[in-house]
N, C-alpha and C positions, 0 to 999 in steps of 0.2 A: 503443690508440686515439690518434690523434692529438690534440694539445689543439687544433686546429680543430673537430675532431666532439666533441669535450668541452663544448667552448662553447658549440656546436649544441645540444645534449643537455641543457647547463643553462639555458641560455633557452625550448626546447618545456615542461620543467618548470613552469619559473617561469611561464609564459603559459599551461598546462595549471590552472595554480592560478586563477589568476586570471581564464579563464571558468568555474570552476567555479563563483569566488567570486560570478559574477553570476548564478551560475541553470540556465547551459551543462549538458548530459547529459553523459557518460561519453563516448558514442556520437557526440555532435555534437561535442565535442572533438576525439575521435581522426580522425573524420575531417578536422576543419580543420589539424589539425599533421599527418597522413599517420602515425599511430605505430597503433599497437594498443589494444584498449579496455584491455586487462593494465594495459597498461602506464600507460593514464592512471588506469585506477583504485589504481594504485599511488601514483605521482605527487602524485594532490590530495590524497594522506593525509599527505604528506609536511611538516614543519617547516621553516621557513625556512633554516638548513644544513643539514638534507637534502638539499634542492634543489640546491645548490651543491656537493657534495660526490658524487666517482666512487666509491664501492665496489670495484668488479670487479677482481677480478684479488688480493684482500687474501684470505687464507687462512682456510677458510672456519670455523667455529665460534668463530671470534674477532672480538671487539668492537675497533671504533675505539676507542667513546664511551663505553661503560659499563663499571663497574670493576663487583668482584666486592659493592661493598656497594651499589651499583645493584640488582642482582636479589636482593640479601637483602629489601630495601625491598623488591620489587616480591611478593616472596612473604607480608612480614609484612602488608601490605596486605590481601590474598587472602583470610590466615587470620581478618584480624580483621574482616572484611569477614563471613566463614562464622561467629564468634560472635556477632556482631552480628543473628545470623538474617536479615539482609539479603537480600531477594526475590533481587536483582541482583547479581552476582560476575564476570561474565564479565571481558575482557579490555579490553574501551572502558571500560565505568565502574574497571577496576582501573589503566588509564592516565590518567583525567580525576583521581582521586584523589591520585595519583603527582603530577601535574602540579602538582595544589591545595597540595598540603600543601611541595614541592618549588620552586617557583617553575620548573623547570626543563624543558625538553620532552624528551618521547622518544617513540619510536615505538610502533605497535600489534605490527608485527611482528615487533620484540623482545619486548615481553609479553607474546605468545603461547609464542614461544619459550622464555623463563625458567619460562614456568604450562605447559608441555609438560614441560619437563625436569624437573622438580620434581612432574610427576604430576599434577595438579591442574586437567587441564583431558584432555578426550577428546579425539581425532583427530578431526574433523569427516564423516562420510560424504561422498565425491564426489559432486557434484551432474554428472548425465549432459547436455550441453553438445549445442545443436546441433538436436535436434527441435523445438522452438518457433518456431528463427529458421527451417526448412524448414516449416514451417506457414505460415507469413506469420505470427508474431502482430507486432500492431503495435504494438512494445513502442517505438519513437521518437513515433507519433502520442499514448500516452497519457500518454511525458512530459510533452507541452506541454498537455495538456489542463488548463484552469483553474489560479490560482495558489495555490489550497487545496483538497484532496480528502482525504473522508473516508470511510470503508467502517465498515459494519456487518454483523454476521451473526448468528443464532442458536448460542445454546448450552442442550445441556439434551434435555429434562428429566433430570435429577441427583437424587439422594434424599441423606436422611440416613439415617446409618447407624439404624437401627430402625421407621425412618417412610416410608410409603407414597404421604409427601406430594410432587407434581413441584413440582419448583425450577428455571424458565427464568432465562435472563442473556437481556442484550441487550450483547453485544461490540463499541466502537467504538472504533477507531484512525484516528487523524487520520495523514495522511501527509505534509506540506505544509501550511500552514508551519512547522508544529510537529510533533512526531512523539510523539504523545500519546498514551494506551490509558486508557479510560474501561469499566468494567463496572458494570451495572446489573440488580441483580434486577427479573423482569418478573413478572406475572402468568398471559401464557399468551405464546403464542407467533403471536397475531396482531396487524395492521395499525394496529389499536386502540392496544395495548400498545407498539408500536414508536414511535405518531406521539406520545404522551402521554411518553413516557422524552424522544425526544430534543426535544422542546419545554422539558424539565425542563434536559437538558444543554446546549440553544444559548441560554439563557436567562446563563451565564455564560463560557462557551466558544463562540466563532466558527462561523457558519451558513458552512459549505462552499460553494465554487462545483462542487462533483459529489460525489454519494455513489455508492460503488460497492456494488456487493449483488450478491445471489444472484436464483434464478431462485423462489425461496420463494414459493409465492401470496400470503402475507401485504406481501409486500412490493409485490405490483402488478401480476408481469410475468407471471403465467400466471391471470386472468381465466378464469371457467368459462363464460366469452362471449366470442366471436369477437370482435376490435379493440375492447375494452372496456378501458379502462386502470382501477384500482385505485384506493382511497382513498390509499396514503401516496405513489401520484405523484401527485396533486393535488394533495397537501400541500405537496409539495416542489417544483413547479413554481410554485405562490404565495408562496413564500419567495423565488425565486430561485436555486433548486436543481435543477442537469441528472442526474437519475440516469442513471449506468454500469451496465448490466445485464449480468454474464459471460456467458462461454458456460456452457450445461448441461453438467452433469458434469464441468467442468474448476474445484474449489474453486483449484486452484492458480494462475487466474485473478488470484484476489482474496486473495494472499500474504500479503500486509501482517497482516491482520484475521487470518487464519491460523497467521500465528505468535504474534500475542498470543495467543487461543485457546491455544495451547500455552504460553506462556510460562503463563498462571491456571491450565491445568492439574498442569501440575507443579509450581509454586511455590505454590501456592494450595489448590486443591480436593483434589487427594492429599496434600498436606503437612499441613496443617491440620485437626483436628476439631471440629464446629460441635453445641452442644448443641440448638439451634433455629435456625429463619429470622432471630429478631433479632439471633442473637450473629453468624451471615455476614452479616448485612449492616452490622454494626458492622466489622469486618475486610476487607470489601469495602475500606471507606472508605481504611482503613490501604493498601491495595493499593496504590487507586490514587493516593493521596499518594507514595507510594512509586515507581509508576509514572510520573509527573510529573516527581520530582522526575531520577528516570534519564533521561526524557526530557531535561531542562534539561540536563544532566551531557554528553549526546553528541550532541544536536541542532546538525548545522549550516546548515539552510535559511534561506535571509535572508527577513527579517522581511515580510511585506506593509502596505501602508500603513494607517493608521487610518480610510481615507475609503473603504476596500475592505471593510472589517468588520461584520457587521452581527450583531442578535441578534433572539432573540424578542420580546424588549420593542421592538424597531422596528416591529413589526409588529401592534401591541394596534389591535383592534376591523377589522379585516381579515379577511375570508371565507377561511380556510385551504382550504375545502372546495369553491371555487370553481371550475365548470366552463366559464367562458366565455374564451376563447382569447383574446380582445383585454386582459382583464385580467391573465391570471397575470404573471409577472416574470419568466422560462422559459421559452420552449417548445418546446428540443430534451431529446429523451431518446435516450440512444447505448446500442447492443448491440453486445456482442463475440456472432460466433456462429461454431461449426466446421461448414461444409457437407458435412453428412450425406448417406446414398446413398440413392437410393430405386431397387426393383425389384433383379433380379438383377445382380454384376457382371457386363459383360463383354456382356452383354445389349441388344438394339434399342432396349427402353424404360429404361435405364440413366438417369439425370439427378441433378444433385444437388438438395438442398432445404436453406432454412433455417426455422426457425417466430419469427413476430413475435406477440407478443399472438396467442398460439393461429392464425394466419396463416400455413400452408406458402406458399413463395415456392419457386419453382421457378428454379435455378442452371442455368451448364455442367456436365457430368458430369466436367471438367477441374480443377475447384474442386474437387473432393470430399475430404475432410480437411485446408481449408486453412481459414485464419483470416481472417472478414470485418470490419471495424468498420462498425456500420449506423450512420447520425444520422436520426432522426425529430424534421424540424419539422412541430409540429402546427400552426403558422401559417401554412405556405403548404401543406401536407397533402402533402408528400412525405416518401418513404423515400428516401435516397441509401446504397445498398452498397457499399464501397469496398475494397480492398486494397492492404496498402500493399508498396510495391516496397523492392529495398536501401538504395536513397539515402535511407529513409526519407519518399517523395514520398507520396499518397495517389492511388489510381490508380481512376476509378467505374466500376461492372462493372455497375452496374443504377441506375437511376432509377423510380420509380413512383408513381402517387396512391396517397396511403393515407391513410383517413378513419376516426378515431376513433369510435366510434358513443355513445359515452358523452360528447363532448365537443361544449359548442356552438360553433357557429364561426356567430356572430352579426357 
């Protein structure tokens, strides 16, 4: 390579860094420098002579930077990390550790390496690349959506070992600006139980500008009455919160939440034996202190303002339960939906459909297995259906009144 594209090469870095540092996607990166999203997502992980420095072409299982008592550290870390019965081991908290105790930086990709070769870490399964973006899902539009979002899900019911008692969670992962995982024993697994935990939890932790969910009646969005919305989106629309409703049958939607989910199951609910409900939820606690604290360890999203922040205590002697559309503090609620087939393929009466609050909506039969993002303002009473194109544009494929029937529009 010539040291002209060298130079090239270390400035798209260094300027890859630095819209990351502002907030920039992956996506909207790579396409303003013309490089790959790999490649940027290599990039912004990268240390300040990282950036500056060519690798290629230096023979390959040999280090520039690190000597052999480099990765001895990096392994006694690991180990003491696994006595410690620490929830969290993996290879970000074993480099933020690295870094603390070292003053000194180094990479992820090395630490994977050293926690590979030493055993100590499994080969990751391949994640199959490529269906989602032929979907359309609109994975550029839900970056930008609000500059705090948080998803919840169900877990449960769960028993003790002898007892035939159910044990729901209420699972919440903050995604932006913090990247936080909160577990909460519930009582059952409805609307109730949902609105009553996280009024407990935004009372010290930040009310979201969207929470993302599933399609769970408890939560709103499948009403056993036609355009009937739910008790906890009305809650959440008087807060000032836009709920994200996924597509059906797609959890993989709502990832984030998903892998905490997994992380409490295997570090937690299978690890651990609980003599009763009080002693899990004494260890909950421990969780998620623990959780927090990993969050701080490898969170890099910049901070949002203190004037953007708001809690439950902002909100004391306020109508949570408030059905009047001039008042709430909200009033789009967004669905991700995959347009389903209706009738035989290949067939005259062929067409696609999506369901809104119990509402088939009849598509092109050209849509069918692609990805919509719908916005319901309930203040001017439309539905906007949109698809978003490559450039990440949002492209509308339908418009239409849609009237809440539970909601007054005074």
């Amino acid at each position: 390579m010539s040291k002209r594209k060298k130079e090239l090469l270390i400035l798209k870095r260094k300027k890859a860094k630095e819209l990351h540092e502002q907030g920039w996607s992956n996506r909207k990166i790579a396409r303003h420098l013309l490089a790959s999203k790999d490649s940027v997502g290599k990039w912004v992980q990268m240390d300040e002579k990282e950036l500056s420095i060519d690798n290629r072409g230096w023979k390959k299982g040999k280090s520039r930077k690190y000597t052999p008592e480099t990765k001895q550290q990096i392994i006694k870390i690991r180990k003491d990390l696994e006595k410690e019965d620490s929830y969290f081991i993996g290879s970000k908290v074993v480099k933020e550790n690295y870094e603390n105790q070292t003053g000194k930086r180094i990479s992820k990709s090395f630490v994977d390496c050293v926690l590979k070769e030493a055993g100590l870490v499994k080969s990751p399964v391949k994640k199959k690349k490529g269906r989602s973006k032929y979907m359309k899902y609109p994975e550029y539009t839900l970056t930008k959506l609000g500059k705090s979002i948080m998803c919840i899900d169900f877990i449960g019911p769960k028993y003790l070992k002898g007892s035939d008692n159910r044990i729901n969670f209420l699972s919440c992962k903050y995604v932006r600006p913090e990247k936080q995982g909160i577990l909460k024993r519930i009582e059952g697994q409805t609307a109730e139980q949902t609105i009553k935990t996280l009024k407990e939890i935004w009372q010290t932790h930040p009310i979201p500008e969207i929470l993302k969910i599933d399609n769970d009646s408890a939560f709103g969005a499948n009403s056993p009455h036609e355009k009937n919305m739910g008790k906890l989106t009305f809650f959440l629309l008087n807060l000032g919160v836009s709920p994200l409703y996924i597509a059906q049958r797609s959890p993989w939607n709502n990832g984030q939440v998903e892998g905490f989910n997994s992380v409490f199951s295997k570090k937690f609910w299978n690890k651990l034996q609980f003599s009763d409900e009080q002693e899990n939820d004494v260890k909950i606690v421990d969780f998620n202190i623990a959780y927090e604290k990993y969050s701080q360890l490898i969170s890099n999203n910049p901070e949002i303002s203190e004037k953007d922040i708001k809690y439950t205590g902002d909100f004391k002697g306020q109508n949570l339960e408030n059905k009047v559309v001039k008042d709430v503090k909200a009033h789009k609620i967004y669905f991700l939906r995959i347009v389903r087939r209706k009738s035989v393929k290949g067939s005259d009466k062929e067409y696609g459909f999506i369901d809104i609050l119990n509402h088939e909506i009849k598509l092109p039969k050209d849509m069918i297995n692609l990805f919509v993002f719908c916005v319901l303002d309930i203040k001017t009473r439309n539905l906007t259906i949109n698809i978003e194109l490559d450039d990440g544009s949002l492209k509308e494929i339908k418009t239409m009144e849609f009237i809440i029937k539970n909601v007054i529009y005074d």
